[in-house]
C-alpha positions in Angstrom: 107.2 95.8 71.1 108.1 94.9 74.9 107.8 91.2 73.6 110.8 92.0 70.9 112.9 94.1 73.5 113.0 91.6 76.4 113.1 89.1 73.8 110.2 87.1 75.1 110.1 83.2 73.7 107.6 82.7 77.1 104.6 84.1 75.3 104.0 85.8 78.6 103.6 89.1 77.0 101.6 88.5 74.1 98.2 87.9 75.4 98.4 90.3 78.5 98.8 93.1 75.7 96.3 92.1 73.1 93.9 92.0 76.5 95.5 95.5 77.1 94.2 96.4 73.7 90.9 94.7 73.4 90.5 96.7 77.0 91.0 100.2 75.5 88.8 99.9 72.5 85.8 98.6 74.3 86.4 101.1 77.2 86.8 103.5 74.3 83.4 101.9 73.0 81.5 102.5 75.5 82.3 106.0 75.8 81.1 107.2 73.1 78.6 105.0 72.2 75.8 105.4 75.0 75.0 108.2 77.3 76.7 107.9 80.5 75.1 106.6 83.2 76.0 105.6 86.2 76.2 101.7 85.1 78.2 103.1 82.0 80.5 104.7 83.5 81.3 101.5 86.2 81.7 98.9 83.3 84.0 101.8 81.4 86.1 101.5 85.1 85.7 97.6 84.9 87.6 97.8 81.5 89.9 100.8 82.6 91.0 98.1 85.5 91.4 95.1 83.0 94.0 97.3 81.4 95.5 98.3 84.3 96.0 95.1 85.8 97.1 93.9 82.2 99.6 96.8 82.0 101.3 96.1 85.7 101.5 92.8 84.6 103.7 93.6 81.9 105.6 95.9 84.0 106.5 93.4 86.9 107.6 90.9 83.5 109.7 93.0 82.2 111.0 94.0 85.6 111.9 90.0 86.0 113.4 90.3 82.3 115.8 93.0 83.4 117.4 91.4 86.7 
C-alpha cells in the first residue's frame, strides 16, 4: 500500500515488505509451534529484528519520498 501511495516505480518497497511479512509469520511460527526456550525465544527476536529493520527501512523511503 506504501508502494501505491508514494508511487514507487523503484521496486524499493516491494521486497523490504514481503521480508516484513515473511518475518512476522515465521516469528508468529515459532511462537506457537515449540515450547519456548531460551534458543526459541532468541531466533523469535532474530525475526522480530528482520522486521524491524525491514520496517525502518520503509520508513526512512518513504521519508525520502515525501521531501
Amino acid at each position: 500500500m506504501l508502494a501505491m501511495v508514494v508511487n514507487d516505480d523503484t521496486g524499493y518497497l516491494t521486497p523490504r515488505g514481503a521480508c516484513a511479512s515473511i518475518a512476522s509469520v515465521c516469528q508468529s511460527l515459532v511462537h506457537v509451534s515449540h515450547e519456548q526456550t531460551n534458543r526459541f525465544v532468541a531466533v523469535r527476536f532474530t525475526f522480530f529484528c528482520i522486521q524491524l529493520l525491514c520496517f525502518l527501512a520503509l520508513i526512512g523511503i518513504a521519508a525520502c519520498y515525501s521531501l
